[in-house]
C-alpha positions in Angstrom: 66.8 -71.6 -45.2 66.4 -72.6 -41.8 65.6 -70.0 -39.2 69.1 -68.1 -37.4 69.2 -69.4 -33.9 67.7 -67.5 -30.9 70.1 -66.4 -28.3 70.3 -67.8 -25.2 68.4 -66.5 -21.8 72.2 -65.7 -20.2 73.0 -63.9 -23.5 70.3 -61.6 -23.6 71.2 -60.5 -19.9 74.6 -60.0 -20.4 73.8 -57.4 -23.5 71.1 -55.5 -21.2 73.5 -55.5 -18.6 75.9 -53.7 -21.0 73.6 -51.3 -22.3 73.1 -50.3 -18.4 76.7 -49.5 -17.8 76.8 -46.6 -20.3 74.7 -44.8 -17.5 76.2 -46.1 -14.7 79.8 -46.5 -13.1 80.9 -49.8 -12.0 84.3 -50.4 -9.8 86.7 -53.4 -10.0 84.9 -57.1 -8.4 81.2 -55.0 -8.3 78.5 -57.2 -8.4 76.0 -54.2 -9.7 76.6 -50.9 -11.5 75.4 -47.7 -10.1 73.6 -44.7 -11.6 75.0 -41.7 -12.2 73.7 -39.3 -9.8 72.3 -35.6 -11.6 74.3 -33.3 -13.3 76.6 -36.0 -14.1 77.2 -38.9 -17.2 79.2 -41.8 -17.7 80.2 -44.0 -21.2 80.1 -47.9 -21.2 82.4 -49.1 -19.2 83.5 -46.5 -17.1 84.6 -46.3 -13.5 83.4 -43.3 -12.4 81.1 -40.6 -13.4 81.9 -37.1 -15.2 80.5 -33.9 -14.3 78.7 -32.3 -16.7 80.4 -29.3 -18.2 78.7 -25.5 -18.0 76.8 -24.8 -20.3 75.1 -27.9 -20.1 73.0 -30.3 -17.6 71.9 -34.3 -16.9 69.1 -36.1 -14.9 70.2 -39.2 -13.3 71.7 -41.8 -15.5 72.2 -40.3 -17.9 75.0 -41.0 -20.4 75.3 -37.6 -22.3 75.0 -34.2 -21.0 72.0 -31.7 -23.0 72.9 -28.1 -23.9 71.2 -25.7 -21.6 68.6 -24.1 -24.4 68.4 -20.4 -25.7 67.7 -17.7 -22.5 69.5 -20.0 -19.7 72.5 -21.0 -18.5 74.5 -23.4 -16.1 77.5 -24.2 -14.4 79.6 -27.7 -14.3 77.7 -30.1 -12.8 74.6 -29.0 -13.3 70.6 -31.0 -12.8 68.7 -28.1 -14.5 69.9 -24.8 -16.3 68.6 -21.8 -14.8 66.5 -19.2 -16.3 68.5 -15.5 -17.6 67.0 -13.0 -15.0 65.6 -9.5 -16.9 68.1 -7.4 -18.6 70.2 -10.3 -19.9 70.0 -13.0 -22.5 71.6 -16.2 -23.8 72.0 -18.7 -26.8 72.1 -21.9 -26.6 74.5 -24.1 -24.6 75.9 -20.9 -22.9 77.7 -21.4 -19.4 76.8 -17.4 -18.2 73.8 -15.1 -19.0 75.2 -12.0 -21.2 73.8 -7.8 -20.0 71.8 -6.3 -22.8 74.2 -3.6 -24.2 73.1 -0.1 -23.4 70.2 1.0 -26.1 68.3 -2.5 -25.3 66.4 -4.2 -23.1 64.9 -7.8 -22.0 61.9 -7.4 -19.8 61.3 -11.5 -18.7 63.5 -14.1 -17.8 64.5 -16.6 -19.9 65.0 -13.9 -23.1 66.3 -15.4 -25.8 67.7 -12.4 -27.3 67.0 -8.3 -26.3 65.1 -6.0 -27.8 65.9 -2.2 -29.0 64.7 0.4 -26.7 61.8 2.1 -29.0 61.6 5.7 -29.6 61.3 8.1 -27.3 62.9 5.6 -25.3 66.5 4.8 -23.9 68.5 2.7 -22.0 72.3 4.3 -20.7 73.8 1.1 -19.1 73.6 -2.2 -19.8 71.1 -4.7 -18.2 68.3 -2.9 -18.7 64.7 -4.6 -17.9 62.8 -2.1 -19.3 63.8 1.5 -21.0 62.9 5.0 -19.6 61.1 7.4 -20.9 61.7 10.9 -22.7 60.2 13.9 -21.8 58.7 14.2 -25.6 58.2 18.1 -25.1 62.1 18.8 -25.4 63.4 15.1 -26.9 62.2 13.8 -29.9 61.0 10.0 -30.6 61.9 9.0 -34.1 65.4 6.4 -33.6 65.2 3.5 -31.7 68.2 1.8 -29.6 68.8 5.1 -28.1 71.4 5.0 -25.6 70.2 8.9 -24.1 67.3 11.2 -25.3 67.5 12.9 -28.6 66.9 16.2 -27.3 66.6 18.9 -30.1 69.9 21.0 -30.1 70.2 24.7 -28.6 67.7 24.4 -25.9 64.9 23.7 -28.5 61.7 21.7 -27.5 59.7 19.1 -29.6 56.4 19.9 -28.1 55.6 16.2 -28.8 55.4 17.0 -32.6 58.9 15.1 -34.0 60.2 18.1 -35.0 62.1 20.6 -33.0 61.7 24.2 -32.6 64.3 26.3 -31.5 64.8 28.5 -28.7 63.9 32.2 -29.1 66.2 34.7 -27.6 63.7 37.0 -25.3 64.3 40.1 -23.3 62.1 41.2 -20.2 60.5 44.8 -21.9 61.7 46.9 -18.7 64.3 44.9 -16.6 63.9 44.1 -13.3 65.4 41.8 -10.9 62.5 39.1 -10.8 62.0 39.2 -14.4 65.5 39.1 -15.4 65.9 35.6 -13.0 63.4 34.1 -14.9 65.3 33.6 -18.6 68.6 33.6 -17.0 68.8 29.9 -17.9 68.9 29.1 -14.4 66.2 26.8 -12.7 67.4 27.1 -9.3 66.7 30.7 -9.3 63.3 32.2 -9.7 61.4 35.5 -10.2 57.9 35.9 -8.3 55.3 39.0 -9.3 52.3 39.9 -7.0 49.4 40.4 -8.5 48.6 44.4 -8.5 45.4 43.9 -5.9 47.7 43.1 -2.8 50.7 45.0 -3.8 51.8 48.1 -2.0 50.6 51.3 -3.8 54.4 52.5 -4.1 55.3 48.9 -6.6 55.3 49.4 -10.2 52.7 48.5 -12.3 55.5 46.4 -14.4 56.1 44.5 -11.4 52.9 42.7 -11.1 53.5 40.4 -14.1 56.4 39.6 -16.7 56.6 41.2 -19.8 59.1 40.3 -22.2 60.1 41.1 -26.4 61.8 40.1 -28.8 63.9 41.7 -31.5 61.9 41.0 -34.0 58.3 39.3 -34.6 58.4 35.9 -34.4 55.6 33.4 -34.8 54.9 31.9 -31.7 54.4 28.3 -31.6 54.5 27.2 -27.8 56.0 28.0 -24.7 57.7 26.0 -21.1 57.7 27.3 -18.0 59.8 25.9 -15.1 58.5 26.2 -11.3 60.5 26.7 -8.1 61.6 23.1 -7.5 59.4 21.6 -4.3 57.5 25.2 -4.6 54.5 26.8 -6.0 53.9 24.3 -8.8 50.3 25.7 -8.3 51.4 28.8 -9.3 52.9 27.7 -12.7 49.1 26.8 -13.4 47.1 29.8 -12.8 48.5 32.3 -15.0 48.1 33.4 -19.0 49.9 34.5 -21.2 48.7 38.0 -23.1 50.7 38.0 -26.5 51.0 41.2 -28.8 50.5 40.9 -32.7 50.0 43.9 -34.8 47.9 45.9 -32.1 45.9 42.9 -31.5 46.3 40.3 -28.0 45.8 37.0 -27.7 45.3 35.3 -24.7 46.5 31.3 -24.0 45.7 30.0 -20.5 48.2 28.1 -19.1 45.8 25.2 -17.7 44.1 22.0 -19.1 45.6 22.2 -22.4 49.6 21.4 -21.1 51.7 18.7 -19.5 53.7 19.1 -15.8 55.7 16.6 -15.4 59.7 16.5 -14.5 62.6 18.0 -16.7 66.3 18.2 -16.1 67.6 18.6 -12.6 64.0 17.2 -11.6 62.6 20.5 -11.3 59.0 20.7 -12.4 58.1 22.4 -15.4 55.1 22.8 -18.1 54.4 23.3 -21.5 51.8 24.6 -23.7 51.4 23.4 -27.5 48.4 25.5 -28.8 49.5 28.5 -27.8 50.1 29.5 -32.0 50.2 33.5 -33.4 52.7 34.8 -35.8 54.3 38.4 -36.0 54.2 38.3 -31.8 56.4 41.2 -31.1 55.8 40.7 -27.1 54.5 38.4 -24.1 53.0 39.0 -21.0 52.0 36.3 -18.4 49.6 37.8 -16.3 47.9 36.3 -13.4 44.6 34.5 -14.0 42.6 35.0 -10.9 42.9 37.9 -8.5 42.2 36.0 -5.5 44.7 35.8 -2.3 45.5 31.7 -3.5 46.4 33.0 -6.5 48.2 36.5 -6.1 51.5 35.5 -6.7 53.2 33.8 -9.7 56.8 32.2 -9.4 58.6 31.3 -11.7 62.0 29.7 -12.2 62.7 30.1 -15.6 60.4 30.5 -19.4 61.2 29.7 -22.8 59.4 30.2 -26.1 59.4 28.2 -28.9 59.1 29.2 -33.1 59.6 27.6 -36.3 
């Protein structure tokens, strides 16, 4: 069989040539064809180049437009596809970058898809970065893709164990003004007791500390304590707490072994986890030290905790 004949020199050119004008655009009586500049494509043949639609992006010459790939984006006409910023995310091919919803996050650019906030964590709005924080002594961390905190119900506290503990009602043992502000379940008002060494001789004795009940025993399992907001947080530290069981006290010091940090209303509170006694029938916090840096205790508001 003899061999198929080789094409001729002037018909290889003319088939480059027409491989060359699918990435360029030639005009009627041009002697040359010219490259599509970036973010654009043309077919064989054509007259002119096409932008390339959103979503999608070219480098010069090119006949065909590329999707933009998961976690960026573009608009028509497009060189590159830009990166998502934080808090957003996108598939492939996508013309906009979409907000993570409210419960999620995306923490880097270019996220391909966001991530649940995990517990004891939340997001409220959507195009979140990163989520915030719980305060774990009153919220609990157990669901994740929270959209708030799961704060236990009633004014109960978690006391970072994943279980809440509710509220006991309390009663100052004899009322007085300063005692009564501080479980009026108001943190913007406060109750202050000076310690019995620089009081005048004329104050009661139950006016040097706070002394409350309750109407039945209940075992104890923690306590907060709220200080005047931009005040005295000192004073929320130096104190104990004296509680009754059965003739017996027991004494917890409110220092080293709790948390201050910021609660609702960003007023400044703390919280004590191994302060534990059952069949406590009453509570005194007392001052710690009788010294004049330490003679008076304020407080905005106290809560204890049971089972």
């Amino acid at each position: 069989v003899p061999p198929a004949p080789r094409a001729r020199p002037e018909q290889r050119s003319a088939a480059s040539a027409s491989r060359a004008i699918s990435a360029a655009a030639c005009t009627a009586g041009a002697s040359a064809c010219h490259r599509c500049p970036a973010g654009s494509f043309s077919v064989a043949g054509a007259s002119a180049c096409h932008r390339c639609p959103a979503g999608k992006f070219s480098a010069r010459g090119a006949s065909i437009c590329t999707r933009c790939p998961a976690g960026s984006f573009s608009a028509m006409g497009a060189s590159a596809c830009t990166r998502c910023p934080a808090g957003s995310f996108s598939a492939m091919g996508a013309s906009a970058c979409t907000l993570c919803p409210a419960g999620q996050f995306a923490s880097s650019e270019g996220s391909k898809q966001c991530k649940a906030c995990p517990p004891g964590t939340f997001s409220d709005a959507a195009g979140a970065a990163e989520c915030q924080k719980c305060d774990r002594d009153f919220a609990l961390a157990i669901k994740s893709g929270m959209t708030k905190c799961d704060l236990c119900p009633n004014g109960g506290a978690a006391l970072r164990d994943n279980r809440c503990y509710r509220k006991l009602k309390v009663s100052c043992l004899v009322s007085w003004p300063d005692c009564e502000r501080t479980i009026d379940n108001d943190v913007y008002s406060y109750g202050q007791a000076l310690h019995k060494k620089f009081a005048k001789p004329s104050t009661p004795v139950h006016e040097t500390y706070f002394h409350y009940k309750f109407d039945a025993p209940v075992n104890l399992r923690g306590f907060a304590v709220w200080g005047k907001y931009g005040c005295c947080l000192k004073s929320i530290r130096n104190f104990k707490i004296v509680a009754s069981t059965e003739g017996q006290t027991h004494s917890c010091f409110f220092d080293g072994k709790y948390d201050v940090g910021k609660f609702e209303f960003s007023n400044y509170s703390g919280t004590h986890r191994n302060c534990k006694y059952d069949s406590v029938t009453d509570l005194k916090i007392e001052h710690r030290y009788n010294d004049a840096a330490n003679k008076i205790i304020t407080i905005a508001e106290v809560a204890f905790y049971a089972y």
